[in-house]
C-alpha positions as CSV (number, residue, x, y, z in Angstrom):
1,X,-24.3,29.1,-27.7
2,X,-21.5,30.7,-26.0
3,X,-21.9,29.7,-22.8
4,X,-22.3,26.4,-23.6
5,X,-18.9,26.7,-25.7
6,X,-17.5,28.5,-22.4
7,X,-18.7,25.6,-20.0
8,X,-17.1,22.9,-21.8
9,X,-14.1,24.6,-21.5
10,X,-14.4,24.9,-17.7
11,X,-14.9,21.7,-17.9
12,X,-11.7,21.2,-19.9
13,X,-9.9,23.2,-17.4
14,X,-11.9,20.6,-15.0
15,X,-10.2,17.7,-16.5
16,X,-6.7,19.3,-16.8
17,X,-6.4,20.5,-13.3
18,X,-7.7,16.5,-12.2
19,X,-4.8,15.3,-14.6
20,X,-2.2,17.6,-13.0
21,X,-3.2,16.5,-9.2
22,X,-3.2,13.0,-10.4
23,X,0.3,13.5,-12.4
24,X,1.7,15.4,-8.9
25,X,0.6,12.8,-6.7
26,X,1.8,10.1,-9.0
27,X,5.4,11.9,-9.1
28,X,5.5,12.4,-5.6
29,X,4.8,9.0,-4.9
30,X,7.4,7.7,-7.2
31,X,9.9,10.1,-6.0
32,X,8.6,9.6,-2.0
33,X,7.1,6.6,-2.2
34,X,10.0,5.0,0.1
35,X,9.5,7.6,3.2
36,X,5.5,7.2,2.8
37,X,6.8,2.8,3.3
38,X,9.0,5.0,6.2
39,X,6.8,6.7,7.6
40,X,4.2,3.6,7.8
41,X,6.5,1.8,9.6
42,X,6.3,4.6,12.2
43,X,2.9,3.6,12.9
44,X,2.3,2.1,17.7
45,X,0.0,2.6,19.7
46,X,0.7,6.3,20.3
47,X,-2.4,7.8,18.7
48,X,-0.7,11.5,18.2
49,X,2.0,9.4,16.2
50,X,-0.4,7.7,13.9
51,X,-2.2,10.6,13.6
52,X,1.2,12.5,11.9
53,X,1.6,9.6,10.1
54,X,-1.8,10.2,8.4
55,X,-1.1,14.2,8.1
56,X,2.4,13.2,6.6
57,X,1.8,10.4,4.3
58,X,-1.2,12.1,2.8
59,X,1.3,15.6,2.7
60,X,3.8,13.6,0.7
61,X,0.7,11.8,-1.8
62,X,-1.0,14.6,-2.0
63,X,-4.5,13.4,-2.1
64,X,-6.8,12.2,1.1
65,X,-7.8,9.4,-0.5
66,X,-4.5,7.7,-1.2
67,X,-4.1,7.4,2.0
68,X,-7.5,6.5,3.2
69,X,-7.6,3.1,0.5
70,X,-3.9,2.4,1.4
71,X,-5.1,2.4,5.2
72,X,-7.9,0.3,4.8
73,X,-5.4,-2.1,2.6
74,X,-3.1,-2.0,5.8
75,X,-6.2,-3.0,7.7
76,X,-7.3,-5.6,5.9
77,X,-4.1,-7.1,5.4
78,X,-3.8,-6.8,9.6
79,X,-1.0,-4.9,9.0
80,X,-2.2,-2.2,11.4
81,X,-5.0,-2.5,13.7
82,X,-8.2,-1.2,13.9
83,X,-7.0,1.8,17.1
84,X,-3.9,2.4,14.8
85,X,-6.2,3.0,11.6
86,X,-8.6,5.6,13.1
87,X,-5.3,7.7,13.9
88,X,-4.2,7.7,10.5
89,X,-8.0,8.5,9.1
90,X,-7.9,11.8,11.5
91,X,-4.8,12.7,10.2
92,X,-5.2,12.0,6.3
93,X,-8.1,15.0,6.8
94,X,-5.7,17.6,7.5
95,X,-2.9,16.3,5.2
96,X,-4.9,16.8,2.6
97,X,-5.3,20.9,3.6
98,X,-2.2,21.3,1.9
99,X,-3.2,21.2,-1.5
100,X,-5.5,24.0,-0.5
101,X,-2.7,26.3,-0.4
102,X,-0.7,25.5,-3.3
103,X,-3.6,26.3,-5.8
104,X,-4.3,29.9,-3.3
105,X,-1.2,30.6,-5.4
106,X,-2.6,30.7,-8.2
107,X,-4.1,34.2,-7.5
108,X,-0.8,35.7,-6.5
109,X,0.4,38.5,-8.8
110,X,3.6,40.6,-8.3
111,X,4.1,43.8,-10.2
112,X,1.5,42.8,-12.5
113,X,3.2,39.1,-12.9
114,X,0.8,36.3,-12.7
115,X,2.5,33.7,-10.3
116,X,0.0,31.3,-11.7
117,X,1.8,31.3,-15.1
118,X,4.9,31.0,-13.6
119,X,3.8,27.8,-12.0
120,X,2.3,26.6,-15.5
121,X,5.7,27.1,-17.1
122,X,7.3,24.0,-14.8
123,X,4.9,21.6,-16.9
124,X,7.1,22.4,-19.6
125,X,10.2,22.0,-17.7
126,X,9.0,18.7,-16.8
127,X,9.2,17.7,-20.3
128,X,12.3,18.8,-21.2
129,X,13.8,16.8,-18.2
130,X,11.7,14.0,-18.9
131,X,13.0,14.0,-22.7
132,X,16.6,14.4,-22.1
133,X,17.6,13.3,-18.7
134,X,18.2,9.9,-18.3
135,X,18.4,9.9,-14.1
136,X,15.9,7.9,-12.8
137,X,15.5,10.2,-10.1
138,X,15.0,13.7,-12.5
139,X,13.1,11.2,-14.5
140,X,10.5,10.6,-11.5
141,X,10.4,14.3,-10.2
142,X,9.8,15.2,-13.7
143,X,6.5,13.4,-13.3
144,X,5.8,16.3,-10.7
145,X,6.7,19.2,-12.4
146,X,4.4,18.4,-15.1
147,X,1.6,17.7,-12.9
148,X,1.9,20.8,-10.8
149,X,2.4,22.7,-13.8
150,X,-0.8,21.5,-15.4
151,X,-2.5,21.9,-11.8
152,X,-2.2,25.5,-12.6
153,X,-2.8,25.1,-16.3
154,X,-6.1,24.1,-15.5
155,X,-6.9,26.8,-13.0
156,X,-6.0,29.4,-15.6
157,X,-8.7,27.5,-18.4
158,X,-11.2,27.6,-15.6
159,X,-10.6,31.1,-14.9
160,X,-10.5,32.4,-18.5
161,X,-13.6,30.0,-19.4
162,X,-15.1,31.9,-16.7
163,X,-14.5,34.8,-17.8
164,X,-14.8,38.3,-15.7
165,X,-18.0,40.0,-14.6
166,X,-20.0,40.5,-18.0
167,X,-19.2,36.9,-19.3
168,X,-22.5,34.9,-20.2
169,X,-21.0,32.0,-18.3
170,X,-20.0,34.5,-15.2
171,X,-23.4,36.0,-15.0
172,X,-25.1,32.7,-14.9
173,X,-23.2,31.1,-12.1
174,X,-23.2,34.2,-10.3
175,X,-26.9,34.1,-10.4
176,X,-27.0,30.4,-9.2
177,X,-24.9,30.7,-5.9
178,X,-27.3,34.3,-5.4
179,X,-30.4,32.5,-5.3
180,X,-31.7,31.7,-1.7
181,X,-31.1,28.1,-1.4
182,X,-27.6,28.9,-2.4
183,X,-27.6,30.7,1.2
184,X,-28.6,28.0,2.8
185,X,-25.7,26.1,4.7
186,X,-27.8,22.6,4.2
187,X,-27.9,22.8,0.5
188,X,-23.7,24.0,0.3
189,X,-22.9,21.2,2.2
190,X,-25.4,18.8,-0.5
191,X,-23.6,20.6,-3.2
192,X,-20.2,19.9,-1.8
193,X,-20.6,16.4,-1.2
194,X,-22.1,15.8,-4.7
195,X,-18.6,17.7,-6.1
196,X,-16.3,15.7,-4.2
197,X,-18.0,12.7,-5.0
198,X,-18.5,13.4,-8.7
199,X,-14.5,14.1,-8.9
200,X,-13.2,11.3,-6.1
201,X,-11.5,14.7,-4.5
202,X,-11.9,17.7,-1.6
203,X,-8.8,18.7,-3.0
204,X,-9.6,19.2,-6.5
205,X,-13.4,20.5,-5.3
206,X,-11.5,23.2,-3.2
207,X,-9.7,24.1,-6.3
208,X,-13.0,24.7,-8.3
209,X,-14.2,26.5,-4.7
210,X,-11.4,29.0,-5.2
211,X,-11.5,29.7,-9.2
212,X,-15.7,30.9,-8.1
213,X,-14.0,32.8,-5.3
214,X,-11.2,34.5,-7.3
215,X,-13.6,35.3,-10.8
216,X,-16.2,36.5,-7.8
217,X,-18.9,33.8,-8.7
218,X,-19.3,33.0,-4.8
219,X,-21.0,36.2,-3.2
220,X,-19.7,35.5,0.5
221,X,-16.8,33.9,1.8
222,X,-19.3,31.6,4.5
223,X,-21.0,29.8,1.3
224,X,-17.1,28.2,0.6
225,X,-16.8,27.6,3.9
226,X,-20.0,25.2,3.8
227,X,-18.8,23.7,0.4
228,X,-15.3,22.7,1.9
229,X,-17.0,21.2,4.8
230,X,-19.1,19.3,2.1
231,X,-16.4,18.0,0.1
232,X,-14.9,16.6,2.9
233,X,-17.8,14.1,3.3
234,X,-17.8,13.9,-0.2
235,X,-13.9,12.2,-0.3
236,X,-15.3,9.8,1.6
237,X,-16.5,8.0,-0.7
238,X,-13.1,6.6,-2.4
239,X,-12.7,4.6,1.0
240,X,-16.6,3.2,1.1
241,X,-15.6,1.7,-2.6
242,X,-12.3,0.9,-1.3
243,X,-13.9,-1.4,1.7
244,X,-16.3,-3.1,-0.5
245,X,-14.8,-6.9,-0.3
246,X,-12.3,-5.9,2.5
247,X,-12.3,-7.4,5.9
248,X,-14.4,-6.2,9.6
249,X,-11.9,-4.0,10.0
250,X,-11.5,-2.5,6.9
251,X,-15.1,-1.8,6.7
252,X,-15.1,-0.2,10.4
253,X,-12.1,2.4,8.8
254,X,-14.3,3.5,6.2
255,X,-17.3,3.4,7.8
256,X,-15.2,5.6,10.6
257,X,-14.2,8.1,7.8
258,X,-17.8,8.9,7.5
259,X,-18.7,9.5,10.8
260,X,-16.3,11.3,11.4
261,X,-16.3,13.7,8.8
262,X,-20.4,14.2,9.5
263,X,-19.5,15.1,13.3
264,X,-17.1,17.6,12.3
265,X,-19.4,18.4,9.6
266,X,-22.2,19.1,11.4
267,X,-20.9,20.7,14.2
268,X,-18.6,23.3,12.6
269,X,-21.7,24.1,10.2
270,X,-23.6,25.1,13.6
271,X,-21.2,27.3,14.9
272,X,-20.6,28.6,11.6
273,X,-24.5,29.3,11.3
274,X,-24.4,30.8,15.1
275,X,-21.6,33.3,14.9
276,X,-21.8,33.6,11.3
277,X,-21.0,37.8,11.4
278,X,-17.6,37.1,13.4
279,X,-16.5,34.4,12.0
280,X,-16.9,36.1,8.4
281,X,-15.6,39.3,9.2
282,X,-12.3,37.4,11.1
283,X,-11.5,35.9,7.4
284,X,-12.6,38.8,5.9
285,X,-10.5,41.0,7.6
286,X,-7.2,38.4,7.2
287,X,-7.2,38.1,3.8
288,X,-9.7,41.3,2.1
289,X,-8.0,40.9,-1.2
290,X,-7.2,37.7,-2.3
291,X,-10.1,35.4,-0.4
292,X,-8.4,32.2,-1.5
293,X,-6.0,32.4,1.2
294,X,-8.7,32.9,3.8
295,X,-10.7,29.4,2.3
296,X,-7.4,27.3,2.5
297,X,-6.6,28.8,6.1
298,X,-10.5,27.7,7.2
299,X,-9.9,24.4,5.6
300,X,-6.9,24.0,7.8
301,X,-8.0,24.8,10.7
302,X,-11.3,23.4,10.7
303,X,-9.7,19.9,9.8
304,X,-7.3,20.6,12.2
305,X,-9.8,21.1,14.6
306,X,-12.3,18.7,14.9
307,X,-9.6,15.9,14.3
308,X,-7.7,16.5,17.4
309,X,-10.7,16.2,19.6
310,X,-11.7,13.3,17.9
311,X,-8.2,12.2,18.4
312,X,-8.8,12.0,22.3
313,X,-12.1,10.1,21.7
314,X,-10.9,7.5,19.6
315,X,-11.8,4.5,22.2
316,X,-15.6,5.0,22.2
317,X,-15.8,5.9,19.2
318,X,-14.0,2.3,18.2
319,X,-16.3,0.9,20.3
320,X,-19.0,2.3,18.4
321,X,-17.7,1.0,14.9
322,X,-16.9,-2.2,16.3
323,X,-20.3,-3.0,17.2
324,X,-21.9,-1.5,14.2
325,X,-19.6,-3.9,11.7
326,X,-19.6,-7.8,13.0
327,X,-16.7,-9.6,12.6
328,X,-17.1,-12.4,10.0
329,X,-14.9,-15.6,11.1
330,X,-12.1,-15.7,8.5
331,X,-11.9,-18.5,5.6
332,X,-8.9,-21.1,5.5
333,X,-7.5,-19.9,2.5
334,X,-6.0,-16.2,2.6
335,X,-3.3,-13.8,2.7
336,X,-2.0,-11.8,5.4
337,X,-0.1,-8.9,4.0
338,X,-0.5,-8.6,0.1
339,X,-4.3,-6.1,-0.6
340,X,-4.9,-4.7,-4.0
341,X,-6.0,-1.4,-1.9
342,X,-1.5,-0.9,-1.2
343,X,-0.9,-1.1,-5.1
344,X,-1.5,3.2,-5.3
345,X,1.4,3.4,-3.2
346,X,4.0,0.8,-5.0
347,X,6.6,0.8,-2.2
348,X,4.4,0.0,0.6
349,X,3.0,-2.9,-1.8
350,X,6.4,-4.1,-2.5
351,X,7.0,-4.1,1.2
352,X,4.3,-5.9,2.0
353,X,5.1,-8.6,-0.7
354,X,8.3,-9.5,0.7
355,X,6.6,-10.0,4.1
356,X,3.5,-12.3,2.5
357,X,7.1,-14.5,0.9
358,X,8.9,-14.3,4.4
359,X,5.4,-15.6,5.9
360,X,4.9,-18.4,3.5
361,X,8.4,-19.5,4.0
362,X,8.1,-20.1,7.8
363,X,4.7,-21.9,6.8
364,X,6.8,-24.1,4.5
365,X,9.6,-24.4,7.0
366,X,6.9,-25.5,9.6
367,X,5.3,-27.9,7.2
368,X,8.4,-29.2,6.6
369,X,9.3,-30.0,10.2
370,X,6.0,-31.8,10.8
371,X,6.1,-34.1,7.7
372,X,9.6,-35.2,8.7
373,X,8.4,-36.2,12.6
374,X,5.6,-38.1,10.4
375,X,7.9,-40.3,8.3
376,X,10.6,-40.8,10.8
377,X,8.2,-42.3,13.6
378,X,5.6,-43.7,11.5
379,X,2.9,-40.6,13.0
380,X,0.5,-39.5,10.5
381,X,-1.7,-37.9,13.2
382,X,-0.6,-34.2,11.6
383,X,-1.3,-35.1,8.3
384,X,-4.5,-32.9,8.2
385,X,-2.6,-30.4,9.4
386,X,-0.1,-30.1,7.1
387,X,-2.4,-30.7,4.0
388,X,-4.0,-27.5,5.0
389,X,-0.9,-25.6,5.4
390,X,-0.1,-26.9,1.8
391,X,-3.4,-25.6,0.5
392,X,-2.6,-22.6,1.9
393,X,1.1,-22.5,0.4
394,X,-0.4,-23.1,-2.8
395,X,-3.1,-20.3,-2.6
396,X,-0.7,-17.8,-1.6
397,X,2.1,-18.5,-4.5
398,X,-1.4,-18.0,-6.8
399,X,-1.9,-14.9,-5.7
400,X,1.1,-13.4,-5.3
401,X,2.3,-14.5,-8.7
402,X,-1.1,-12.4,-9.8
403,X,0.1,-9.5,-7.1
404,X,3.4,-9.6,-8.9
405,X,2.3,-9.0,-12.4
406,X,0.0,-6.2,-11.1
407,X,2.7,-4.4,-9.6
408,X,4.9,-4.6,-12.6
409,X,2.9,-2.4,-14.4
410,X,3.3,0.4,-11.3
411,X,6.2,2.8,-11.3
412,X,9.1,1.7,-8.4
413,X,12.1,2.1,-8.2
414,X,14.8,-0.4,-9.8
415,X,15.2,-1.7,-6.2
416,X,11.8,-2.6,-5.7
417,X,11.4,-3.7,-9.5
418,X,14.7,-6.0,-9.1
419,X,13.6,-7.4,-6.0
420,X,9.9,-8.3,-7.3
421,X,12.0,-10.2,-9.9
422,X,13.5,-12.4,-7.4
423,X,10.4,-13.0,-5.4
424,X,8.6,-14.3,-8.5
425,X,11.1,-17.2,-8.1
426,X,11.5,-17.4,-4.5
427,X,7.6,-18.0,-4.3
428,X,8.3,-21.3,-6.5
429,X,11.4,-22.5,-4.5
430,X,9.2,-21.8,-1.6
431,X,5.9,-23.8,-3.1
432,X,8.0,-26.6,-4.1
433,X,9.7,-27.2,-0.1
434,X,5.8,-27.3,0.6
435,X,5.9,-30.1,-1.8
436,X,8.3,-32.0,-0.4
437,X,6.2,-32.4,2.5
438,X,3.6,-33.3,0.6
439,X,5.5,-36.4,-0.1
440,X,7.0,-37.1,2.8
441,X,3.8,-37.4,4.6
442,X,3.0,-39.6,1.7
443,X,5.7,-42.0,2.8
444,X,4.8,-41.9,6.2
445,X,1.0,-43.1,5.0
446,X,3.0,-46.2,2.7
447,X,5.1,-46.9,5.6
448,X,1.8,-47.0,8.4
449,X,0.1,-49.2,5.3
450,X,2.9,-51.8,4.7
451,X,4.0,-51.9,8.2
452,X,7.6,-50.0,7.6
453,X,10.2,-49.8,10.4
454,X,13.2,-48.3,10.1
455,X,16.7,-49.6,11.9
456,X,17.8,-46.9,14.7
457,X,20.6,-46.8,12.7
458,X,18.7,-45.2,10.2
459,X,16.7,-43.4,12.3
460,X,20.0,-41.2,13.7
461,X,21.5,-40.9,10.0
462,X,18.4,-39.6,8.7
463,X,18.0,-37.2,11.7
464,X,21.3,-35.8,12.2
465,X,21.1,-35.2,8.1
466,X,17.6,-33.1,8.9
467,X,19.6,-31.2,11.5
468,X,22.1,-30.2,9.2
469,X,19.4,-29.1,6.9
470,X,17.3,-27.4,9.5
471,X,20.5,-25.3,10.0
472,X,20.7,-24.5,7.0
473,X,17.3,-23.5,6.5
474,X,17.1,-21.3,9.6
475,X,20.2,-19.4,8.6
476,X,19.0,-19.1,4.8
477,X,15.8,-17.6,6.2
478,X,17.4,-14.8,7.9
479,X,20.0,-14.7,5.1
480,X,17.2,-13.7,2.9
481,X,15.4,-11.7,5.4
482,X,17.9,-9.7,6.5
483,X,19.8,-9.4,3.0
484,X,23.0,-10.7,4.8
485,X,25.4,-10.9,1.9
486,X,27.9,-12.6,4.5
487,X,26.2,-15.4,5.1
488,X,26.0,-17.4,1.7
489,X,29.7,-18.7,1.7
490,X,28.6,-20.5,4.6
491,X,25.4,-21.7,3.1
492,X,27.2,-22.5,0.1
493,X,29.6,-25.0,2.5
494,X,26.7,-26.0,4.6
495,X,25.6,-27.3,1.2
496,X,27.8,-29.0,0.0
497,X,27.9,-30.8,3.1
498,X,24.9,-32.0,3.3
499,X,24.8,-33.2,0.1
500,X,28.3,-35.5,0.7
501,X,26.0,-36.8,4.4
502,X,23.2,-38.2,1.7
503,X,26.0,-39.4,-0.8
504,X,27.5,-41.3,2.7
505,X,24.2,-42.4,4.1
506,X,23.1,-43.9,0.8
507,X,26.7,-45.9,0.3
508,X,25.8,-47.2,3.7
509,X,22.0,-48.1,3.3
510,X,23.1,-50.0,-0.1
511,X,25.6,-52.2,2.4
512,X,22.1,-53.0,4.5
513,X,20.6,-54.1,1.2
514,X,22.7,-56.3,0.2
515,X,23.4,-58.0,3.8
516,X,19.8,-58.5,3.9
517,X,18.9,-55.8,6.5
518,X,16.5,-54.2,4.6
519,X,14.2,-55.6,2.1
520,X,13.4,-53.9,-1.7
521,X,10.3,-52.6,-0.3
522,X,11.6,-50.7,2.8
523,X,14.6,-49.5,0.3
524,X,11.8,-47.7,-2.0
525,X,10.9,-46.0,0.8
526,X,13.9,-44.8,1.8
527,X,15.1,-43.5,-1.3
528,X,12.2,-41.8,-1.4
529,X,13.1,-40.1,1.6
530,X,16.4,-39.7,0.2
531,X,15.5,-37.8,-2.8
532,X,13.3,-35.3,-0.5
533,X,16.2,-34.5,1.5
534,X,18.2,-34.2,-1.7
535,X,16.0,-31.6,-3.3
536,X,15.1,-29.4,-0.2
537,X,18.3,-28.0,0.5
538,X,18.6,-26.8,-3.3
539,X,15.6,-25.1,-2.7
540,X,16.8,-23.8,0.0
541,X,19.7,-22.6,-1.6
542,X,18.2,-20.5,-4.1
543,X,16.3,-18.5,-1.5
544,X,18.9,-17.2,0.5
545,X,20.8,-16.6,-3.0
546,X,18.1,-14.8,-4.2
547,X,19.5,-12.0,-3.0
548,X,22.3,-11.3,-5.5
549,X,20.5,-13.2,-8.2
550,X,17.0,-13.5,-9.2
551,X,17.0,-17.1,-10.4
552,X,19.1,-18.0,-7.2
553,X,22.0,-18.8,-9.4
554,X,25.1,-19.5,-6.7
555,X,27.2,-18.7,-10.2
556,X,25.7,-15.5,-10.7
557,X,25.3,-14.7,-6.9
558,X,29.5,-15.2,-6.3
559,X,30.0,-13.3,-9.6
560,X,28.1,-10.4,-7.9
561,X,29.8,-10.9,-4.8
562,X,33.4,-10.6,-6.4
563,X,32.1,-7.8,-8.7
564,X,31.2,-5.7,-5.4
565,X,34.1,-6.5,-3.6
566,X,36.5,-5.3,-6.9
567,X,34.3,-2.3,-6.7
């Protein structure tokens, strides 16, 4: 009975240790999760620069398969290419290493002072801060602290479910990794995939590696080695589940991961099968006491290892992947930034976001542009065209307004969480541009049907009112872009002017009416096209003063404006 008592609470240790890896990571990322967007952004076709953006964004997340998902999200959402992915796959692998040597820490003692409690003790620091600061910042490192206190909270329940040498539950793992399959480098690298797979993470395997190695449970040092090189086939799997419903090339990443990780695998278990003797008595030797430190420095440099000669043999090894997954040809309907897959890492998704909007609004813009052409000069020949742009619009406010509400639930920072706010309405303003195109094309259809002209006269007012509007569109767009606070008085003007050019136009059309120049029917039209014109540019408006106010709200936006300049 009392070992099963003391293997459910190993277990329990299990479970707290996962908690406090997930509630580090999660704290980092909060606190980091801007220099992880950063370092992304970092990302060219200089492989030994993508490959430190994988060892550093994986560093900051603390977990291997953060940054794998996120990559393949990247991917998918052609963010990155395929060449640029593999980098950052070679280098998440030795990122991850890290964590290896903050739990070797845990069997540190100094004048009979267990480190590892010390470390335990900043979970309850993490409270305190939690409870009673009310900095956002303390607030989010708090997050960490509690995590890496609990990380060690859970080492100490492994080890004192463990127990020491005459434990029940000692003896009978003891006896398990003594048995002669447990010596066999094929069956420790089974065992170490099955771990990592079972937990979603090498890191957290590594830490139940080293709790066997510090209570003694492992005999030799090799049979840890073989484990670690297990688990990190094992974290693999988080990306396979990750590419399931993600494009070619997202597929090619995680099918990349695998292969990989097998290659380096397999060839560091032969050469640690060849020289076995030297290569045990080298880590031995470095570390005699505490054997922790001599798994976490193997784990480093065997990552380390096989990752930069991969590194220089990226291009057949794309090859390879390339031919194995088949490019599918892409549907009509789709988004090209936003993934599901970015969501772990909030500010990368939030980045991504404001790109899908700036993409959709240049879609719009273009739409725009066409459907004018098509009612001014009677040419419905793009009509097609822009109906499937439309569709497209439509499609993409859908799913961002779903990406929106998802990512509302994540922790960001009041930035991001501001600026999400506005984008929920600058999606609308944006959809509803799209749908003044709509009609216009409409007109242009009525106008081919009925046999509509338009005076030149017309013609060059109506134009020269669309140029003003164009102008203002353009510098809206980069207004809201580029955040430049500057610009709006000028948009506000630009505004105002186009709406007194309608106001002019129209006094002058109703003239035309009445002196028999236009008939009732071509009139309909034209206010039609009127009305368009009318509505756009408040549209238009709103986006570029979205950036002060969420709703768009020129009131709200100058009352900002004035506020900041005061202060």
């Amino acid at each position: 009975m009392q070992i099963v008592m003391d293997l459910l609470l190993m277990l329990g240790g299990v479970a707290v240790f996962l908690f406090g890896m997930q509630q580090m990571g999660l704290g980092l990322e909060q606190s980091a999760g801007a220099s992880v967007n950063k370092l992304f952004k970092t990302i060219d076709k200089n492989r030994l620069v993508n490959y430190s953006v994988g060892v550093g964004a994986t560093a900051i997340v603390q977990s291997s398969s953060a940054t794998s998902v996120m990559t393949i999200g990247l991917a998918n959402a052609k963010i990155i290419n395929l060449k640029q992915g593999t980098g950052i796959m070679l280098g998440c692998s030795v990122g991850t290493t890290i964590t290896a040597f903050i739990i070797s820490l845990s069997g540190v003692s100094m004048g009979g002072f267990n480190m590892s409690i010390l470390f335990a003790s900043t979970a309850f620091v993490g409270v305190l801060i939690s409870i009673f600061s009310n900095k956002d910042t303390l607030k989010k490192f708090s997050v960490f602290l509690v995590g890496f206190g609990m990380l060690f909270v859970g080492l100490q329940v492994m080890v004192y479910s463990i127990g020491g040498a005459d434990s029940v539950l000692s003896a009978e793992l003891t006896k398990l990794f003594r048995f002669d399959f447990m010596k066999n480098p094929f069956w420790l690298v089974i065992m170490g995939i099955l771990i990592a797979c079972v937990i979603h993470s090498s890191s957290a395997a590594s830490g139940v590696f080293i709790t066997f190695l510090m209570t003694g449970i492992i005999d030799t040092i090799d049979q840890s080695f073989f484990l670690i090189i297990g688990a990190n086939i094992g974290t693999c799997i988080d990306g396979l589940i990750a590419s399931i419903g993600s494009s070619a090339n997202g597929k090619r990443l995680a099918l990349f991961h695998v292969l990989n990780s097998t290659m380096g695998a397999c060839a560091f278990s032969i050469i640690l099968v060849i020289f076995r003797e030297p290569i045990v008595g080298f880590f031995d030797g470095l570390f005699p006491v505490e054997r922790q430190w001599s798994l976490a420095t193997f784990n480093v440099m065997y990552n380390a290892t096989y990752t930069l000669i991969l590194l220089f043999f990226l291009d057949p090894m794309v090859s390879l992947i390339t031919t194995m997954v088949k490019e599918k040809a892409d549907t009509v309907l789709q988004t090209h930034y936003i993934d599901d897959r970015l969501l772990t890492t909030p500010a990368v998704a939030v980045d991504n976001a404001f790109r899908e909007v700036c993409d959709m609004a240049e879609m719009a813009r273009a739409n725009l542009d066409l459907a004018f052409d098509a009612v001014l000069n009677s040419n419905v020949s793009s009509s097609k065209s822009i109906a499937d742009t439309e569709y497209q619009i439509d499609y993409i406010t859908r799913s961002l307004a779903s990406y929106f509400i998802k990512l509302s639930t994540k922790p960001m920072s009041k930035k991001d969480r501001r600026l999400i706010g506005g984008l929920h309405h600058v999606i609308n303003d944006i959809e509803r541009i799209g749908d003044h195109a709509v009609l216009l094309v409409k007109e242009a259809y009525y106008g081919t049907e009925h046999s509509i002209t338009f005076l030149d006269e017309t013609k060059s007012e109506l134009s020269e009112i669309y140029a003003k509007i164009t102008e203002m569109h353009n510098l809206s767009l980069d207004t809201f872009k580029g955040r430049k606070i500057y610009n709006l008085e000028k948009i506000h003007a630009m505004h105002k002017e186009i709406f007194e050019m309608i106001s002019t136009t129209g006094d002058i059309h109703i003239e035309r009416l009445n002196s028999g120049l236009y008939s009732v029917e071509v009139s309909k039209s034209i206010y039609s096209i009127f009305n368009s014109l009318q509505r756009v540019p408040d549209h238009i408006v709103n986006i570029a003063f979205s950036i002060l106010s969420d709703t768009g709200s020129k009131t709200e936006a100058f009352s900002s404006l004035r506020s900041n300049s005061r202060g």
